[in-house]
N, C-alpha and C positions, 0 to 999 in steps of 0.2 A: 248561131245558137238560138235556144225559144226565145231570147228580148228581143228579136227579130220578130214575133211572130205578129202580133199586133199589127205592124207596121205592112207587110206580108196578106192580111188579113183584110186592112185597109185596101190595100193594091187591087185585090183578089175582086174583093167586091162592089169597086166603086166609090168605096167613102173617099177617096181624094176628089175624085171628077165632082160628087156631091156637093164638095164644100169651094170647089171651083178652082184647087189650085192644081200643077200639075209636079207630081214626085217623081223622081227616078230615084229608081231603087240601085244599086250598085254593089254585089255581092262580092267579100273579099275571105279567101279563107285562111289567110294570118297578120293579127294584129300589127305586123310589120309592114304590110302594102295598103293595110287601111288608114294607118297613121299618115304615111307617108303621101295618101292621097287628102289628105287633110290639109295637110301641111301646104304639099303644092296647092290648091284649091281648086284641086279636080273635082271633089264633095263639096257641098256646104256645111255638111253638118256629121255624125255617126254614133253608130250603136256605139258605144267603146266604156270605158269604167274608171271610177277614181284615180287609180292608182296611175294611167297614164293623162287625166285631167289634170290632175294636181303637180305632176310633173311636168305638163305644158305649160301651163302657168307661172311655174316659176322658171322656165324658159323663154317667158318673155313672151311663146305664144298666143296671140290672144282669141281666148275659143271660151265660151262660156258653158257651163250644166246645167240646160235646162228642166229634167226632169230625170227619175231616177228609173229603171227596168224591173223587170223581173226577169230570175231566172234559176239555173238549177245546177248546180256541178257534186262532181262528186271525184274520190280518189277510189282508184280500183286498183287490186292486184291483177298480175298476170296470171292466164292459168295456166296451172300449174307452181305457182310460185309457192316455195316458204313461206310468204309473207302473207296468207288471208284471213287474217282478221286482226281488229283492234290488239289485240291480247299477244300474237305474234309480232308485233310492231313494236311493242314491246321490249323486246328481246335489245341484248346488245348488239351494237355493228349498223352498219348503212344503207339505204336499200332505194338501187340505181330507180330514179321518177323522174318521168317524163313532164315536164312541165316548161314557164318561159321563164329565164330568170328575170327581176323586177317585173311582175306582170301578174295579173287579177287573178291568175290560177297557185302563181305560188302564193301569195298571200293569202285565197280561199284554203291551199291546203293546209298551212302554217293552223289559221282559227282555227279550219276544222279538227285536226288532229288538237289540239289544244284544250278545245270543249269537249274533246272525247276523253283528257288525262293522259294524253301521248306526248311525248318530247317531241317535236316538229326538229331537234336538228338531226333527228333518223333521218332525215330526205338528205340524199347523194343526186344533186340536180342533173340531169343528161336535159341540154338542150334541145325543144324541139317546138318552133315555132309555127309547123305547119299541123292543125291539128287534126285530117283526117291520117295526116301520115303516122300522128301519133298514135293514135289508133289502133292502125296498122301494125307498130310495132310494139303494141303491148298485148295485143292478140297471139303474134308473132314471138314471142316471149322474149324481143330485144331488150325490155324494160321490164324491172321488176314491176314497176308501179305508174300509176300517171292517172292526171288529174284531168276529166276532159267533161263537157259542156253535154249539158240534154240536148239534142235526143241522142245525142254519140254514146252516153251513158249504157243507157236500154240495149242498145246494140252490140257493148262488148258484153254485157252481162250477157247477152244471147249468146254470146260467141263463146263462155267461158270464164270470161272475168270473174273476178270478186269484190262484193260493194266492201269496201273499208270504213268508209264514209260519209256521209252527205250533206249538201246546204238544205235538204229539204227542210222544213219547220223553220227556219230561222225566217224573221222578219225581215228583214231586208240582206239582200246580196249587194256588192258595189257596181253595179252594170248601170251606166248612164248615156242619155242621150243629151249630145252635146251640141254647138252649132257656134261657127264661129261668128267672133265681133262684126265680121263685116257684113255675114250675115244675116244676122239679128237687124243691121241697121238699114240694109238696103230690103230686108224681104220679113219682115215682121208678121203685114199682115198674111202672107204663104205662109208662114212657121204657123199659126194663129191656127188659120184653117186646117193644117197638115194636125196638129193637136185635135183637134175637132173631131178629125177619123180617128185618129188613134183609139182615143178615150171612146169612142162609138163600138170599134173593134175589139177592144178592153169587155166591154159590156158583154157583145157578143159572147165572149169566151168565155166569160164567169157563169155563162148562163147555159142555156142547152145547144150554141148553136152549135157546134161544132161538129159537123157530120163528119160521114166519111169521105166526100166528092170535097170540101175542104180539106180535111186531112191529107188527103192526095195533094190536092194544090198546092199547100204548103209546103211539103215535101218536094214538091218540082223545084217549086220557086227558087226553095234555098237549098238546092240541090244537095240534101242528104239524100243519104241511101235508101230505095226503096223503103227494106223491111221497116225503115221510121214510121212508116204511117202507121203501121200499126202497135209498134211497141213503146213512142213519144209520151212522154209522161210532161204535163204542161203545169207550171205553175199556177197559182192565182193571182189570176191577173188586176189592175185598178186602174183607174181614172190618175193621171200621169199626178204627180206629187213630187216635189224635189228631195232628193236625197237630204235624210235625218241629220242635225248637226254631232250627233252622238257616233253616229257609222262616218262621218265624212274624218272627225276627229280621229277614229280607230284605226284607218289609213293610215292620215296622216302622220301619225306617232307610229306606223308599222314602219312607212317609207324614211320618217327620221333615225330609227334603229339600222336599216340596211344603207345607209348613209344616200339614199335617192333623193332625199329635199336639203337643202342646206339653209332653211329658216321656213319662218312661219306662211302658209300661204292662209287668208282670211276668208271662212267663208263665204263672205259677201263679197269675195273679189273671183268667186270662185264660180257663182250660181249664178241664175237670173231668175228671178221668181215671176216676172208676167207673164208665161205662159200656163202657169199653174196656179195661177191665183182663182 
């Protein structure tokens, strides 16, 4: 997804060789083989979001949030569906979405539909944890609905979709970049530098660099589909900052209502603030 893109952008152009250290990047396309490479400690570190931080955590895994992402999601109908727009969501009855259960998309959709004045228990969850396939099948009109990541967004909306939705305008999303205990301690000053690009590439984007021979790139890198280059719609990107105690808090109290935490996890046992000071 774009909280990638930074990182991507760093690669692209050098800012890691710049800053001296050396990144592999490692593309996974469901939150299920990304965790999982965490866990083994096949990564050091990953794109990944509160809701499965705060759940390692109180699993005993020890992985720290060192900075928070940006990014962009949105719920879509299928086309063709009943169900395209706020106002038809409405309605009584359930309507099959594509999403993961316990995971950064059901929770995005829960808010969003909520800040829109929608009851969020319309959503009839159909598992689907690989997200170009969900795609696929809400284009496909296996899914009434589903919640999927920029630029995958732009691209069903080409296809037909209908926007329901979106995080756009909100201040923060839950997308963080994590890194675990071991390796915060063994490779600090790498993490340090790797920061360095980031927040260099951050700059980049908020500003005019972003061509089209980028755009391309990007698009290879993180092997979306073609048509992204041209129809990716990016957030506003920033100089990396830790996740607000206000948003970490709103999780937290989502993932205690869906019975996912079974006590308090503490901020400060949750973040690490030297990379972003």
């Amino acid at each position: 997804a774009v909280d990638s893109v930074p990182l991507i952008v760093a690669e692209q152009l050098g800012y890691f060789r710049d800053e001296g250290v050396a990144v592999e990047l490692v593309l996974f396309k469901s939150q299920l083989y990304r965790e999982s490479a965490l866990q083994t400690g096949a990564v050091d570190g990953s794109v990944s979001d509160l809701i499965n931080a705060l759940g390692a955590r109180q699993r005993g895994f020890a992985v720290r949030v060192t900075s928070g992402t940006a990014g962009r999601f949105a719920l879509l109908a299928a086309p063709g569906s009943p169900h395209r727009s706020l106002e038809q969501w409405q309605a009584p009855g359930q309507i099959r979405t594509g999403l993961l259960e316990n995971s950064v998309v059901y929770y995005l959709s829960e808010r969003m539909l909520q800040r829109a004045g929608v009851d969020p228990s319309r959503i009839e969850l159909v598992s689907s944890p690989d997200v170009p396939v969900r795609l696929e099948m809400l284009l496909a009109g296996r899914l009434e609905a589903a919640c999927l990541p920029e630029p995958l967004t732009r691209l069903a909306l080409a296809g037909g979709a209908s926007l329901i939705v979106e995080s756009f305008g909100a201040e923060e999303t839950p997308g963080v970049l994590l890194f675990t205990e071991a390796a915060i301690r063994g490779k600090e000053g790498q993490i340090r530098g790797a920061y360095r690009a980031y927040d260099r590439a951050a700059a980049l984007l908020s500003g005019a660099g972003l061509t089209p021979p980028l755009r391309e790139a990007i698009v290879r890198r993180g092997e979306f589909p073609p048509a992204a280059a041209q129809t990716m719609q990016l957030p506003a990107y920033s100089p990396a900052r830790l996740p607000s105690r206000a948003l970490v808090a709103d999780v937290h109290g989502w993932m205690l209502t869906k019975g996912l935490l079974t006590g308090p996890v503490a901020y400060e046992a949750l973040t690490d603030p030297r990379f972003t000071e």
